[in-house]
C-alpha atoms as a printed R data frame, in Angstrom:
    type eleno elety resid chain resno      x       y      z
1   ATOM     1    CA   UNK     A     1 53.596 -98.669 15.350
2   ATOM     2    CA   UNK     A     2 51.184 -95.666 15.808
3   ATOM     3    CA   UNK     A     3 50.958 -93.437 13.262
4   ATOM     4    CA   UNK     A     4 52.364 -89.405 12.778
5   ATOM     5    CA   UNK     A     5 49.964 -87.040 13.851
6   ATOM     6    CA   UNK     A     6 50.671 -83.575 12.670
7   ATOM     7    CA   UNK     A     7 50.865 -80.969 15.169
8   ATOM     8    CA   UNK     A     8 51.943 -77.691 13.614
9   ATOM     9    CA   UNK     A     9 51.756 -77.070  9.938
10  ATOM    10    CA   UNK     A    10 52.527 -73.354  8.169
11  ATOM    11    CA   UNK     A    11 53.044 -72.170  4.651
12  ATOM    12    CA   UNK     A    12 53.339 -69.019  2.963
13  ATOM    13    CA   UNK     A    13 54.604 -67.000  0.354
14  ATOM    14    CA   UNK     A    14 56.396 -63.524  0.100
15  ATOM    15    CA   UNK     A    15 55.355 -61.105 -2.467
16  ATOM    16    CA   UNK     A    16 58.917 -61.373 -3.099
17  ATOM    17    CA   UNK     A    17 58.416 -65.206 -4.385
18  ATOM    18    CA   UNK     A    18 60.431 -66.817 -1.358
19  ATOM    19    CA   UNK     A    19 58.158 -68.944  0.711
20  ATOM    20    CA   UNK     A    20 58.535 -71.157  3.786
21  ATOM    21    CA   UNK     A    21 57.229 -74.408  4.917
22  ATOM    22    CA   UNK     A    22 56.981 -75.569  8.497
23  ATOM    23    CA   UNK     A    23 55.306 -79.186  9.788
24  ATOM    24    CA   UNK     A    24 56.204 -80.888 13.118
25  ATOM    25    CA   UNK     A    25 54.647 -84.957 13.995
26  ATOM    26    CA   UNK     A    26 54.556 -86.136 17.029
27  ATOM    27    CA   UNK     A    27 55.886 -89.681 15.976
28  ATOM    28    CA   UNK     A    28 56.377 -92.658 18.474
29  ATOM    29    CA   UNK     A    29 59.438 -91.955 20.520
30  ATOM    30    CA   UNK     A    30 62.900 -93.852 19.410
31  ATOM    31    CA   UNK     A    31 66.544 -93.304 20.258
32  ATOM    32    CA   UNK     A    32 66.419 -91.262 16.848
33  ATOM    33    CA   UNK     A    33 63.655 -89.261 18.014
34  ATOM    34    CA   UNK     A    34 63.638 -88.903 21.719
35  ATOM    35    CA   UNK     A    35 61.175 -86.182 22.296
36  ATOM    36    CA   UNK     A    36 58.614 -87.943 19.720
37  ATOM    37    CA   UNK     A    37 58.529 -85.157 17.919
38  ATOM    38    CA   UNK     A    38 60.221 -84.419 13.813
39  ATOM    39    CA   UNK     A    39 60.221 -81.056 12.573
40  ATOM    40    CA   UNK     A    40 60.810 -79.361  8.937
41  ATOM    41    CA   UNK     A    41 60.851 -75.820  8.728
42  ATOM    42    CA   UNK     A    42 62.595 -74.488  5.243
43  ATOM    43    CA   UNK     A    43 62.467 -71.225  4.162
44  ATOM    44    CA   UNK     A    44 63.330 -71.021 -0.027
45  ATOM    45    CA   UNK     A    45 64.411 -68.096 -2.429
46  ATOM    46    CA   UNK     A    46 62.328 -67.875 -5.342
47  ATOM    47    CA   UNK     A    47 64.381 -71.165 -7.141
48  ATOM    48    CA   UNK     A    48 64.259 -73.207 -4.511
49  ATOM    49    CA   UNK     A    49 67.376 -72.264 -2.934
50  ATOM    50    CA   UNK     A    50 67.566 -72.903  1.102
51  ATOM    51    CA   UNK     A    51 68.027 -69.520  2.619
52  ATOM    52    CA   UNK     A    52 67.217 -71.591  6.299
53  ATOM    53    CA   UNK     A    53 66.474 -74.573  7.947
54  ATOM    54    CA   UNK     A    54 65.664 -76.073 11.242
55  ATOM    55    CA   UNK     A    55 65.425 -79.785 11.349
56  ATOM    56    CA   UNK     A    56 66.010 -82.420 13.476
57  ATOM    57    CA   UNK     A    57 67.160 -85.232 11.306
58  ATOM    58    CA   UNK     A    58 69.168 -87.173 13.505
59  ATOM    59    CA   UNK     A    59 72.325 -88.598 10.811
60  ATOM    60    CA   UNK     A    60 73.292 -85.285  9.382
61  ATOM    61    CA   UNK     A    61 76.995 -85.440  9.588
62  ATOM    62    CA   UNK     A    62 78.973 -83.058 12.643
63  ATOM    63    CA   UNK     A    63 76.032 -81.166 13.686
64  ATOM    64    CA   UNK     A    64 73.762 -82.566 16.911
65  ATOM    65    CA   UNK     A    65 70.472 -83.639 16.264
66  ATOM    66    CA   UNK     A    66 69.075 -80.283 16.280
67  ATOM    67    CA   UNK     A    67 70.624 -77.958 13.571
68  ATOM    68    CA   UNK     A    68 70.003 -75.346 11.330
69  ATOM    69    CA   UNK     A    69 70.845 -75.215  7.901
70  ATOM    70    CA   UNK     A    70 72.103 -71.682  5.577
71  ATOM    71    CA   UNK     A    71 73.145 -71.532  2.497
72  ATOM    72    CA   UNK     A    72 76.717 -71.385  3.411
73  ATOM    73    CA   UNK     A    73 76.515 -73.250  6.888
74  ATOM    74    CA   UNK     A    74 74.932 -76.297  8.641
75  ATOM    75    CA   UNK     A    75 75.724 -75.591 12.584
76  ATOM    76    CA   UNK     A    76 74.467 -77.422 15.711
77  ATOM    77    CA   UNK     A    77 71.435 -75.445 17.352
78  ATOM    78    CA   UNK     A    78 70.161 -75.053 20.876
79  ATOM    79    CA   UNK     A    79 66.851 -76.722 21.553
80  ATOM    80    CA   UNK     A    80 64.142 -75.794 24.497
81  ATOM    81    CA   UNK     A    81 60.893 -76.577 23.197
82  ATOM    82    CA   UNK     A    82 59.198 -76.542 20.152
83  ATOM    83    CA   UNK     A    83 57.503 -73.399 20.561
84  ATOM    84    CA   UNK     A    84 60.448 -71.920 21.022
85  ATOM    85    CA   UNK     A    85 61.864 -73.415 18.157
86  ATOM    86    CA   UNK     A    86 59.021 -72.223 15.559
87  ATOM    87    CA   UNK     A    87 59.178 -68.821 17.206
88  ATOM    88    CA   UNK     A    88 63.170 -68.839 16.438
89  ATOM    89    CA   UNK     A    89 62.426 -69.917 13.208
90  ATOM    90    CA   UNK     A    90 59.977 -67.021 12.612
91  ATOM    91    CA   UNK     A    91 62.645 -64.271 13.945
92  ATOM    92    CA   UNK     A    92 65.611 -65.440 11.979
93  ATOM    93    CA   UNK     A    93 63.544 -65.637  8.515
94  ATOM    94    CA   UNK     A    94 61.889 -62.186  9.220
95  ATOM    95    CA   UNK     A    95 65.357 -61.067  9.408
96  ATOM    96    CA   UNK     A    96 67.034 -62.428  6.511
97  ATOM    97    CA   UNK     A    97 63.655 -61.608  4.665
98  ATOM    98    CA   UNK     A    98 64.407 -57.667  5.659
99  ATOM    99    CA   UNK     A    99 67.897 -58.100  5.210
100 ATOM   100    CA   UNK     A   100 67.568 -59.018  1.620
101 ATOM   101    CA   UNK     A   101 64.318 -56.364  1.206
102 ATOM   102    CA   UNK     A   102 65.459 -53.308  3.090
């Protein structure tokens, strides 16, 4: 089996203490992992808390294989491209970021 090869990797942290982590692999494709890709991109409160998540684990329970993950929701999410995806990602913690720091 050929090995994960890392293809986008970020990290940071607010001033404000909440930080984010993003990695995608391009892994061998499987009927888990169609597009040979796995992504992770969390974005965490100061304790840890998940204020959102994209992922693409493929057994979360009654979401699709692309979802994204709240702290009161896990919902189904639509997928183009990764790009795409890591921009969304981007937009929607910039906005809960200014949402919680007016």
């Amino acid at each position: 089996m050929a090995p994960a090869t890392e293809v986008f990797r970020d990290a940071d942290t607010h001033p404000t203490g909440e930080r984010y982590r993003m990695k995608v692999l391009q892994i061998p494709q499987s009927d888990d992992y169609p597009l040979g890709l796995k992504y992770s991109f969390q974005y965490m409160d100061v304790d840890g808390t998940t204020l959102l998540r994209f992922d693409n684990y493929p057994h979360h329970p009654g979401v699709d294989t692309h979802h994204r993950h709240t702290r009161e929701t896990v919902e189904s999410i639509e997928y183009t491209d990764i790009n795409d995806h890591i921009d969304r990602f981007y937009e929607e913690m910039d906005q809960i970021h200014d949402e919680r720091y007016p």
